[in-house]
mmCIF file as gemmi writes it, N, C-alpha and C atoms, coordinates in Angstrom:
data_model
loop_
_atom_site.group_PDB
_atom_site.id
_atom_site.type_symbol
_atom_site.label_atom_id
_atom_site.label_alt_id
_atom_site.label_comp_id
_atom_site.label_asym_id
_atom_site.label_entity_id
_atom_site.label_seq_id
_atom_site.pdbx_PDB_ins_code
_atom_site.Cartn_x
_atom_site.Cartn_y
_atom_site.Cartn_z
_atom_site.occupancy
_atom_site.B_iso_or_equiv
_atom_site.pdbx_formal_charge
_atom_site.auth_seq_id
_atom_site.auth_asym_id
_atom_site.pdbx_PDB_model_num
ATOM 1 N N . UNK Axp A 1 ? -18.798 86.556 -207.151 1 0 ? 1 A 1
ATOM 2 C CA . UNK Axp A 1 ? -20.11 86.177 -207.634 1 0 ? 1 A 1
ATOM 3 C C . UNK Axp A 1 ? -20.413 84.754 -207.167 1 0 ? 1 A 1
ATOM 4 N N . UNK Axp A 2 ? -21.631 84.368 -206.778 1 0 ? 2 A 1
ATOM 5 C CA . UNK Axp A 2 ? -22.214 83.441 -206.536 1 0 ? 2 A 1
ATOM 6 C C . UNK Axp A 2 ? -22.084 81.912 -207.441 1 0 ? 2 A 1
ATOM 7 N N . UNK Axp A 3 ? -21.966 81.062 -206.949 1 0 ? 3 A 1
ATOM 8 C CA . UNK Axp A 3 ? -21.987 80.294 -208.206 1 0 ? 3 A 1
ATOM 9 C C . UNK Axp A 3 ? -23.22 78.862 -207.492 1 0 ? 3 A 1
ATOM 10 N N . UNK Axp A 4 ? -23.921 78.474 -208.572 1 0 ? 4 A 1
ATOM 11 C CA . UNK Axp A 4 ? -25.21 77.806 -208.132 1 0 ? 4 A 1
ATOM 12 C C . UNK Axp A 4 ? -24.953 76.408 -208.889 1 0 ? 4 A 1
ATOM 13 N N . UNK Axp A 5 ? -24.786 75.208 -207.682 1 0 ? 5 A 1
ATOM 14 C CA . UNK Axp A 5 ? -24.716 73.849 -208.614 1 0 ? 5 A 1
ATOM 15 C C . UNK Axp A 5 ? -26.065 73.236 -209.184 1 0 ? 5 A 1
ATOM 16 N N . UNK Axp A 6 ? -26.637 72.571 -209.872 1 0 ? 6 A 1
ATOM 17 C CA . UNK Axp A 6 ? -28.082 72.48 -210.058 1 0 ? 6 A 1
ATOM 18 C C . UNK Axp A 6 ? -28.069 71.151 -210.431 1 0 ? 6 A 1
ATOM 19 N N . UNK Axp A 7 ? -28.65 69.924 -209.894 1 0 ? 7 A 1
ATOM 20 C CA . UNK Axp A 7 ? -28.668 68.525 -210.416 1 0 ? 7 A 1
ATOM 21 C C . UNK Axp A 7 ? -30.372 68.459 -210.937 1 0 ? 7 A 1
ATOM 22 N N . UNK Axp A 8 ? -30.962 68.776 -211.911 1 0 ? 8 A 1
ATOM 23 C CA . UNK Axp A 8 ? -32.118 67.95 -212.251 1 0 ? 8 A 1
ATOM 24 C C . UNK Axp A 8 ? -32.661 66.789 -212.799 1 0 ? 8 A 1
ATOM 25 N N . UNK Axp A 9 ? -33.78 66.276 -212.044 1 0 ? 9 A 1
ATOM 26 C CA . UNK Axp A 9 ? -34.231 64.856 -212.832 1 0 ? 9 A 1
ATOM 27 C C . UNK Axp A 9 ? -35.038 65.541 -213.943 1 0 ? 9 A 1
ATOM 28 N N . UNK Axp A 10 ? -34.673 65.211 -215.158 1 0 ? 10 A 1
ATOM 29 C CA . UNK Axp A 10 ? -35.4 65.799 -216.439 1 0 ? 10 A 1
ATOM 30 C C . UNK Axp A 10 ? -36.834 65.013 -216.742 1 0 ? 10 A 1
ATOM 31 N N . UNK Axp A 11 ? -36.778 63.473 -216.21 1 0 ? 11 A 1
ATOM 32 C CA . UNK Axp A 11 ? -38.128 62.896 -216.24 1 0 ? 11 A 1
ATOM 33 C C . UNK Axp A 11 ? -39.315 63.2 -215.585 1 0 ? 11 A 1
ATOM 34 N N . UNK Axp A 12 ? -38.834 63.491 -214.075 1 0 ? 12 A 1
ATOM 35 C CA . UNK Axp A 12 ? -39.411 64.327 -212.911 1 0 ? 12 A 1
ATOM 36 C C . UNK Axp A 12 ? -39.795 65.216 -212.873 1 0 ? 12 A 1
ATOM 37 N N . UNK Axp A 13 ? -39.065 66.075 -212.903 1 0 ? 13 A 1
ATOM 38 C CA . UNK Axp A 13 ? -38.479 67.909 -212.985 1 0 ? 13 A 1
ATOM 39 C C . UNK Axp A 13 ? -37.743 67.946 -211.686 1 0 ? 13 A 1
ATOM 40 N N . UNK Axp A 14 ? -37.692 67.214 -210.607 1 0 ? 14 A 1
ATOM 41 C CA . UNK Axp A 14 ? -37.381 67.312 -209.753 1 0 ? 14 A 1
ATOM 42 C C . UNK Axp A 14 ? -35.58 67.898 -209.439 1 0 ? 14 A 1
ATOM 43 N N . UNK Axp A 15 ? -34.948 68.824 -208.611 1 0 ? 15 A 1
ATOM 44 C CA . UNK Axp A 15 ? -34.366 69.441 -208.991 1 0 ? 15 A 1
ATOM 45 C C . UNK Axp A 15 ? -33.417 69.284 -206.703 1 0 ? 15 A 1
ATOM 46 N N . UNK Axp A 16 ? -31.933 69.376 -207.577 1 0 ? 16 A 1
ATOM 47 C CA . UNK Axp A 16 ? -31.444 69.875 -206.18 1 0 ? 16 A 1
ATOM 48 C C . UNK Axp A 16 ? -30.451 70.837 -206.541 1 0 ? 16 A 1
ATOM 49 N N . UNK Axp A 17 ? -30.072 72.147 -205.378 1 0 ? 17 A 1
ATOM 50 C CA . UNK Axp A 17 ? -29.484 73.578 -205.655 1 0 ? 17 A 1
ATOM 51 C C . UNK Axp A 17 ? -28.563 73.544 -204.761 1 0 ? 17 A 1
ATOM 52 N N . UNK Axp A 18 ? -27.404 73.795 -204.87 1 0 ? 18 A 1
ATOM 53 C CA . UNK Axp A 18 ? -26.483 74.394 -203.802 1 0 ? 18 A 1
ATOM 54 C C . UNK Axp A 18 ? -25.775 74.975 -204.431 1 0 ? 18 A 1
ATOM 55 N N . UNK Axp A 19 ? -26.09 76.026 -203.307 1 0 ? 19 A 1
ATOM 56 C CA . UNK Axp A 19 ? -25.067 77.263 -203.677 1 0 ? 19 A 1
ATOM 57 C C . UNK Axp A 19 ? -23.754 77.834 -202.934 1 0 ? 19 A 1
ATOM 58 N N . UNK Axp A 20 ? -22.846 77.917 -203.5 1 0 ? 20 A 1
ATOM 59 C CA . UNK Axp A 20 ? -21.572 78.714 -202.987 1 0 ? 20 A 1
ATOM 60 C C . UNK Axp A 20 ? -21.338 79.888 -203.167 1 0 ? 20 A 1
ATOM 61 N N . UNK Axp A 21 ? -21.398 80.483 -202.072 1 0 ? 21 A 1
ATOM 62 C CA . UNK Axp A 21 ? -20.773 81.769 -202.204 1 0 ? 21 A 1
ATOM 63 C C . UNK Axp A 21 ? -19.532 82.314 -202.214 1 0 ? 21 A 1
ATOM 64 N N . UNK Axp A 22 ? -19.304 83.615 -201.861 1 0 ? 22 A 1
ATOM 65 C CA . UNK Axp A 22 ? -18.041 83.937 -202.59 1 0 ? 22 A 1
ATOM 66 C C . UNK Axp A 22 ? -17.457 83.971 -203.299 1 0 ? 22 A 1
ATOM 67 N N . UNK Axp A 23 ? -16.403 84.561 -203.17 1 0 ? 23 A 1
ATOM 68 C CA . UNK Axp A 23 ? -15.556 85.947 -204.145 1 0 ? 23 A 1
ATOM 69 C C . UNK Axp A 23 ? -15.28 84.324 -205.612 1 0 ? 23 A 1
ATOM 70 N N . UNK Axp A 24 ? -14.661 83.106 -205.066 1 0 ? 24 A 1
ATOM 71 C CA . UNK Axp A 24 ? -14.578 82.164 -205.619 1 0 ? 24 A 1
ATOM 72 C C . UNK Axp A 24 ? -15.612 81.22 -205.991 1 0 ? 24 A 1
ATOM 73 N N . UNK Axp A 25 ? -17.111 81.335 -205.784 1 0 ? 25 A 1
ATOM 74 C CA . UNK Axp A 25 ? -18.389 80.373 -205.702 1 0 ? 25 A 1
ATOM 75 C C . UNK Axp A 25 ? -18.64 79.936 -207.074 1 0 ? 25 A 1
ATOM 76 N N . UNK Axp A 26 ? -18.139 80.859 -207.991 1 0 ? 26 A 1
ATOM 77 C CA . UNK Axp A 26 ? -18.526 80.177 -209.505 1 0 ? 26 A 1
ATOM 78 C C . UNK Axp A 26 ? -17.709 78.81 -209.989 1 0 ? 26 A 1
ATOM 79 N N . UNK Axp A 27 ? -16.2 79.186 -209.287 1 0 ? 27 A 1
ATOM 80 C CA . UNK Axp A 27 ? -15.238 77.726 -209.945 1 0 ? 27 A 1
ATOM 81 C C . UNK Axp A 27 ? -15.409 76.867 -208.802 1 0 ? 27 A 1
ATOM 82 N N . UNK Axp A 28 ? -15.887 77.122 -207.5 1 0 ? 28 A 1
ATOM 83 C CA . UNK Axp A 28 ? -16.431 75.966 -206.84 1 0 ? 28 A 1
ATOM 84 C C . UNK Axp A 28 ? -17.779 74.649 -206.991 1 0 ? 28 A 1
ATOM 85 N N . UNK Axp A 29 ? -18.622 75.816 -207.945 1 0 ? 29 A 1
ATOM 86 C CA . UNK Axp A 29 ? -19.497 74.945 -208.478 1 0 ? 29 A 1
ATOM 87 C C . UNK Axp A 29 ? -19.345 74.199 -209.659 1 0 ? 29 A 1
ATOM 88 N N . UNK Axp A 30 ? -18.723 74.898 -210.042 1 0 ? 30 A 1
ATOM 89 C CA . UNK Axp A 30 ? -17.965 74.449 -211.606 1 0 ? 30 A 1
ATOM 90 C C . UNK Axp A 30 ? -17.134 72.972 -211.18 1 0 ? 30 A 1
ATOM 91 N N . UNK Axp A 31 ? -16.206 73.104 -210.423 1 0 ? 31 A 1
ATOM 92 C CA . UNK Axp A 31 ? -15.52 72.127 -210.063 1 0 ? 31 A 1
ATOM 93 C C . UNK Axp A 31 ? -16.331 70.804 -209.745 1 0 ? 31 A 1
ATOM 94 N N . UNK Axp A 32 ? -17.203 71.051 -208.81 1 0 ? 32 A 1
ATOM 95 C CA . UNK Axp A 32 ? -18.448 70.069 -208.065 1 0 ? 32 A 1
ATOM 96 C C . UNK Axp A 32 ? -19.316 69.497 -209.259 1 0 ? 32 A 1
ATOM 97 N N . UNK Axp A 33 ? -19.397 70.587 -210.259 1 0 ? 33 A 1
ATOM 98 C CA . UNK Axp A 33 ? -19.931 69.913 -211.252 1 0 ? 33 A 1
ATOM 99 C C . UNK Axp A 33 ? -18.809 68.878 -212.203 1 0 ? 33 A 1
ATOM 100 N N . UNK Axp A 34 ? -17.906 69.116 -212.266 1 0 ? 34 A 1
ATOM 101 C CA . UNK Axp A 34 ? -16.835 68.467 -213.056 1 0 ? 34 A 1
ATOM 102 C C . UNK Axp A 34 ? -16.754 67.266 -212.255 1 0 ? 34 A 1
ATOM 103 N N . UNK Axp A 35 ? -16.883 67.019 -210.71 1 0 ? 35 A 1
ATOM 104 C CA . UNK Axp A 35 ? -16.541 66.154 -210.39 1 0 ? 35 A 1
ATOM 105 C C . UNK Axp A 35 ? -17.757 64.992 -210.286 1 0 ? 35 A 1
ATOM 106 N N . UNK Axp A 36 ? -18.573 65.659 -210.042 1 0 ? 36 A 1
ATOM 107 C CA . UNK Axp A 36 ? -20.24 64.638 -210.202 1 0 ? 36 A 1
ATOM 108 C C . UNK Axp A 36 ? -19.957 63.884 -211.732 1 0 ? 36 A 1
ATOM 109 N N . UNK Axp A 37 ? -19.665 64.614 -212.52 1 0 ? 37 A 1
ATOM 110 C CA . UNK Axp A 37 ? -19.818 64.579 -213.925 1 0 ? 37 A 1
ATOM 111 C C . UNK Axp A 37 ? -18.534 62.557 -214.027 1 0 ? 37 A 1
ATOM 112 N N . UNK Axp A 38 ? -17.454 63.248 -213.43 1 0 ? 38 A 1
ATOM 113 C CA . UNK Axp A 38 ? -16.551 62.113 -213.21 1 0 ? 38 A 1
ATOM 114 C C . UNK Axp A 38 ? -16.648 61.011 -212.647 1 0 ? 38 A 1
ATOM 115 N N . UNK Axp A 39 ? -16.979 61.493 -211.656 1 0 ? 39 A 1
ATOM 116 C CA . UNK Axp A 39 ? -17.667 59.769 -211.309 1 0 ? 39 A 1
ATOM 117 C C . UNK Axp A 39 ? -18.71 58.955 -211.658 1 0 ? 39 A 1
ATOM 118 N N . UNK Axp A 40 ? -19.653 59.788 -212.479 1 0 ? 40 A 1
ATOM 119 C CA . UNK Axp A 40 ? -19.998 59.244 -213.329 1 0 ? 40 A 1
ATOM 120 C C . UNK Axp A 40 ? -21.764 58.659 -212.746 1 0 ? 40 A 1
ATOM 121 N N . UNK Axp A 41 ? -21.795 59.003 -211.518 1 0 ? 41 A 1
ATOM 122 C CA . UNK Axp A 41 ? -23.051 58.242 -210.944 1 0 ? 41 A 1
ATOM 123 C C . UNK Axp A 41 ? -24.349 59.188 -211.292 1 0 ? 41 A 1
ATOM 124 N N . UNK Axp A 42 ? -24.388 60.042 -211.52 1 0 ? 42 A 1
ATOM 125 C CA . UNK Axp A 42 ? -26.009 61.007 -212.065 1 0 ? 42 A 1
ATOM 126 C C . UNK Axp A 42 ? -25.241 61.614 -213.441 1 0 ? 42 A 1
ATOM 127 N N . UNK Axp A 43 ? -24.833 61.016 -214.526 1 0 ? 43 A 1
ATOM 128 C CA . UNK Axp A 43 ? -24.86 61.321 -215.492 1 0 ? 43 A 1
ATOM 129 C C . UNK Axp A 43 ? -25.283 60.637 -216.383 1 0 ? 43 A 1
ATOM 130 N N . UNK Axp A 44 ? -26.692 59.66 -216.055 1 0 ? 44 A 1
ATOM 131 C CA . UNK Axp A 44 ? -26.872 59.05 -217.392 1 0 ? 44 A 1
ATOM 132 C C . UNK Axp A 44 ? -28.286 60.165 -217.828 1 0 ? 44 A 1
ATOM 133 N N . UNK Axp A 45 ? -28.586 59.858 -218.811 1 0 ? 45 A 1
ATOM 134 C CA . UNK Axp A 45 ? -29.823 60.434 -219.845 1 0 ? 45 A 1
ATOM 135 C C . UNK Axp A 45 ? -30.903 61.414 -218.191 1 0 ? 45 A 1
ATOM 136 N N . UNK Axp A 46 ? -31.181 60.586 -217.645 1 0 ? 46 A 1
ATOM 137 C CA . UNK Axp A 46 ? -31.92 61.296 -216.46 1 0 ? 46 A 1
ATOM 138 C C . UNK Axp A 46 ? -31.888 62.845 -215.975 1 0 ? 46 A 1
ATOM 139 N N . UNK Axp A 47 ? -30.388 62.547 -215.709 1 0 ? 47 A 1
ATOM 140 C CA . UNK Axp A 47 ? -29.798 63.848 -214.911 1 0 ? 47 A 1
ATOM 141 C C . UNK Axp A 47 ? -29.339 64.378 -215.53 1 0 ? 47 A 1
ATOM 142 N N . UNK Axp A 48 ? -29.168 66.454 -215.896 1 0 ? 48 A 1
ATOM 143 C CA . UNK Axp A 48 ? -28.433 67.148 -216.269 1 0 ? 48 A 1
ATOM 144 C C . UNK Axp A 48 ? -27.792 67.8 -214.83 1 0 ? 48 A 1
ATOM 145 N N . UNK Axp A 49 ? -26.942 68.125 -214.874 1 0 ? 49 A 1
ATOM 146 C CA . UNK Axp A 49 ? -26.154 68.962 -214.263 1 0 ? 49 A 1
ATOM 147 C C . UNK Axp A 49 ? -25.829 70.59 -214.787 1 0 ? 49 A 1
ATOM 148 N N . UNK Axp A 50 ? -26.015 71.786 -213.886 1 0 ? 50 A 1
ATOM 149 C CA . UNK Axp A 50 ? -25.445 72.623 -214.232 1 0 ? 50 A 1
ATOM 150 C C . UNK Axp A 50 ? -24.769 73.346 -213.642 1 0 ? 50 A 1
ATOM 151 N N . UNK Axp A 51 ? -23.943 73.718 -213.47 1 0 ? 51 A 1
ATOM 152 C CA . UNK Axp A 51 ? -22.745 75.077 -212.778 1 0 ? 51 A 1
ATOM 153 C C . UNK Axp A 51 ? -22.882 76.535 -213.435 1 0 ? 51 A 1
ATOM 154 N N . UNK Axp A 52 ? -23.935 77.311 -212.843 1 0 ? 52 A 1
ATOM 155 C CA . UNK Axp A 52 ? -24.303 78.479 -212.944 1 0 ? 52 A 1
ATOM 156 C C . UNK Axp A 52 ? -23.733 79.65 -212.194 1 0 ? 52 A 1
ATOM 157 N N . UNK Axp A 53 ? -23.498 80.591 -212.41 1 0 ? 53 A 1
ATOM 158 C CA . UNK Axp A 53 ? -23.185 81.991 -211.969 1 0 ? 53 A 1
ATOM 159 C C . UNK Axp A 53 ? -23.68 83.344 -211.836 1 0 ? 53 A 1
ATOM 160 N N . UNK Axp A 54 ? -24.028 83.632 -210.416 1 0 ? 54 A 1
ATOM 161 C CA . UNK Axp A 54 ? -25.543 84.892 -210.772 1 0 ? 54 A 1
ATOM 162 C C . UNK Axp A 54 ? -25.126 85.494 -209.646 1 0 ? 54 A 1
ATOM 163 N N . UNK Axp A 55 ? -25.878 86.479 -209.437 1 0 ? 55 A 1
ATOM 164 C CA . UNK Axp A 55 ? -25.374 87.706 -208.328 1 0 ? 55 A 1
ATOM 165 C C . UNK Axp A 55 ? -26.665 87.382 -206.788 1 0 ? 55 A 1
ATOM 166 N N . UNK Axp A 56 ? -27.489 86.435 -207.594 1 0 ? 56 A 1
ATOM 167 C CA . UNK Axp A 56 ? -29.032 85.565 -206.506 1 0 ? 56 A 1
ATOM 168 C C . UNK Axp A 56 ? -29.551 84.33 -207.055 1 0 ? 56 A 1
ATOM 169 N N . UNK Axp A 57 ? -29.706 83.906 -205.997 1 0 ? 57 A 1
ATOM 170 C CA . UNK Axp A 57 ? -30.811 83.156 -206.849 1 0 ? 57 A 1
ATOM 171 C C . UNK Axp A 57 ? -31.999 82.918 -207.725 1 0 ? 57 A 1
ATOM 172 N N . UNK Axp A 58 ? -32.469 84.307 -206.713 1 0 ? 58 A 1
ATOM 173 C CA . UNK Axp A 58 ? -34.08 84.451 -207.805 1 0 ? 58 A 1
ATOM 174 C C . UNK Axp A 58 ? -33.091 84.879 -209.42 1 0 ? 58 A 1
ATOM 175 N N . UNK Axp A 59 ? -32.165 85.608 -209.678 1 0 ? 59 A 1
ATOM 176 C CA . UNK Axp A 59 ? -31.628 86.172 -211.044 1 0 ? 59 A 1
ATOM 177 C C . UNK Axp A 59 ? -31.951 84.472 -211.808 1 0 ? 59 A 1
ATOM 178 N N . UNK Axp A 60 ? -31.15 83.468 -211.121 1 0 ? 60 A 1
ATOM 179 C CA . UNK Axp A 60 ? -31.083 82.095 -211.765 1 0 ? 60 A 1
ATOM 180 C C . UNK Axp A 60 ? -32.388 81.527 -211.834 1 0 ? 60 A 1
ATOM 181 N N . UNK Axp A 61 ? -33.333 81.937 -210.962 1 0 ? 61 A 1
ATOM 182 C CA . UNK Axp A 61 ? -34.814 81.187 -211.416 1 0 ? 61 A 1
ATOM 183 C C . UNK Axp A 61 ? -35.884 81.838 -212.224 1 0 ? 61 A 1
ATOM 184 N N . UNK Axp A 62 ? -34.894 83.009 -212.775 1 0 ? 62 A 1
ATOM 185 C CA . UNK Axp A 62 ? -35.652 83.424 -213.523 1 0 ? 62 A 1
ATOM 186 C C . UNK Axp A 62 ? -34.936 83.25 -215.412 1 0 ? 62 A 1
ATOM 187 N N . UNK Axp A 63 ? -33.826 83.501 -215.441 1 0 ? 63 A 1
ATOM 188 C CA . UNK Axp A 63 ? -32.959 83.006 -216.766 1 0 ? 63 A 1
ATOM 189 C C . UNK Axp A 63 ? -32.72 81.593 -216.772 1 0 ? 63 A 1
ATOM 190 N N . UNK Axp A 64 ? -32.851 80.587 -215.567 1 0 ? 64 A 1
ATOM 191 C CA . UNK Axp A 64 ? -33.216 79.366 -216.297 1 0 ? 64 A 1
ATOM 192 C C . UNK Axp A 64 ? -34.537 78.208 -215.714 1 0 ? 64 A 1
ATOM 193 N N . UNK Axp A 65 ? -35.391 79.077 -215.372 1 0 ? 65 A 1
ATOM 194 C CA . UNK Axp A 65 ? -36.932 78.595 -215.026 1 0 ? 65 A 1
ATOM 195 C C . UNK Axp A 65 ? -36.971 77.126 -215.41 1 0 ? 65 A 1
ATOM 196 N N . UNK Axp A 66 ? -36.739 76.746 -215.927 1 0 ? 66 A 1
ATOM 197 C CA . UNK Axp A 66 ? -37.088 75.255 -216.638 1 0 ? 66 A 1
ATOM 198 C C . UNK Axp A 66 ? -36.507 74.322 -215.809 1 0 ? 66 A 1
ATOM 199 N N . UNK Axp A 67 ? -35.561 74.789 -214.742 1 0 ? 67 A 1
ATOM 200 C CA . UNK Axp A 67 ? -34.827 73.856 -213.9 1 0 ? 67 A 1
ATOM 201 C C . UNK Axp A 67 ? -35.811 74.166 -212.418 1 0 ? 67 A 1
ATOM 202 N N . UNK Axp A 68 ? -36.714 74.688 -212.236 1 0 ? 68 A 1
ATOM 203 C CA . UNK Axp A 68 ? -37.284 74.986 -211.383 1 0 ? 68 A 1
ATOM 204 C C . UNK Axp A 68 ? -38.701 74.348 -210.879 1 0 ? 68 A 1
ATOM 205 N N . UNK Axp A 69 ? -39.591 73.995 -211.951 1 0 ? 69 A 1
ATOM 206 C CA . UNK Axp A 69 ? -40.572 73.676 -212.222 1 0 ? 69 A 1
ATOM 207 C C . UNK Axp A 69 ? -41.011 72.257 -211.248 1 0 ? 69 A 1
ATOM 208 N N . UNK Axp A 70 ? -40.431 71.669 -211.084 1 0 ? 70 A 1
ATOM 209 C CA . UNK Axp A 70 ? -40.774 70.446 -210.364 1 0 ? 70 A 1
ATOM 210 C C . UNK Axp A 70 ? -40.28 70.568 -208.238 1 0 ? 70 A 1
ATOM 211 N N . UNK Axp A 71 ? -40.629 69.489 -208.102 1 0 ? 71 A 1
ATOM 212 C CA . UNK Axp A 71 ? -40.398 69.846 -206.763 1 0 ? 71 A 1
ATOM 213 C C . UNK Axp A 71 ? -38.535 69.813 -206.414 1 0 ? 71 A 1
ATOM 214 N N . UNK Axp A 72 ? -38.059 70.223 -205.104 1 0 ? 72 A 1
ATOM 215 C CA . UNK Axp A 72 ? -36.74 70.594 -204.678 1 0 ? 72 A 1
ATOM 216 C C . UNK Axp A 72 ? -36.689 69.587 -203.938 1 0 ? 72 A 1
ATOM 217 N N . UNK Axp A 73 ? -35.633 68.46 -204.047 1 0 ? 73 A 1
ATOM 218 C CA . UNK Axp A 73 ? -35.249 67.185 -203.168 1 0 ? 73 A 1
ATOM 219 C C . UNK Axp A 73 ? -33.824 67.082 -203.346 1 0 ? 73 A 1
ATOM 220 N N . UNK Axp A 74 ? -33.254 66.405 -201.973 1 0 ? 74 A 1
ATOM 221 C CA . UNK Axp A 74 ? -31.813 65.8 -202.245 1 0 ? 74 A 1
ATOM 222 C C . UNK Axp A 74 ? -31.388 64.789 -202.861 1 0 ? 74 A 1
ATOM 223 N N . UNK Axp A 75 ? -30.529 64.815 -204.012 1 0 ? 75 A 1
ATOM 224 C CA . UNK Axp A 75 ? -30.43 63.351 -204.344 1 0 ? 75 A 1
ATOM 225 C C . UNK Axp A 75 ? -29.055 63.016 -203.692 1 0 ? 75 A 1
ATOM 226 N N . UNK Axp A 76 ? -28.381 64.109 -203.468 1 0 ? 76 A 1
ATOM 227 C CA . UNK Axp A 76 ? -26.908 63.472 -202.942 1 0 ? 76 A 1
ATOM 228 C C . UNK Axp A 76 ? -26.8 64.548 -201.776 1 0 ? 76 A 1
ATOM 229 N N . UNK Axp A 77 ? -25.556 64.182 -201.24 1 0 ? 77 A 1
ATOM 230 C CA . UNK Axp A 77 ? -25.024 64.811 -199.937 1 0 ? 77 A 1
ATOM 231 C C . UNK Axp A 77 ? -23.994 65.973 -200.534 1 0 ? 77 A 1
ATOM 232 N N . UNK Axp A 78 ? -23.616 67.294 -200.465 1 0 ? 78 A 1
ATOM 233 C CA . UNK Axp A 78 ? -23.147 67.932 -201.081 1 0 ? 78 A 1
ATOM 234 C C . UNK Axp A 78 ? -22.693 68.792 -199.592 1 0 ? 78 A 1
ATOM 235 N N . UNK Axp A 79 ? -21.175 69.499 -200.114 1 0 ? 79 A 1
ATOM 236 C CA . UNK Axp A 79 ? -20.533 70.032 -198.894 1 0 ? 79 A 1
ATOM 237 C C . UNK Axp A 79 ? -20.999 71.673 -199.685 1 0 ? 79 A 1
């Protein structure tokens, strides 16, 4: 299953997505999220982070729409 990293600006709405695929893509995003989370640089009040798991994307823009709403920009460099 797919796994979808999601950084949004909550003031903004503004929003960045990467997704991993594969058989492993859910604990890869998971991880990416654990590690953003650690260093600590987009975790103040601004930014949520999420590590999601869906079989598409549209499945994820539709069960969590609210992360969608604003425009799609990079805030970081992501592998």
């Amino acid at each position: 299953m797919s796994g979808f990293l999601i950084i949004y600006k909550r003031q903004s709405g503004e929003y960045q997505i990467v997704e991993y695929d594969g058989e492993d893509g859910h604990r890869a995003a998971l991880n990416q999220r654990l590690a953003l989370e650690s260093e600590g640089e987009l975790t103040e009040m601004e930014f949520e982070i999420a590590a999601l798991s869906s079989d598409s994307l549209e499945s994820i823009k539709k069960t969590h729409s609210r992360y969608f709403h604003g425009k799609e920009v990079q805030f970081i460099a992501l592998q």
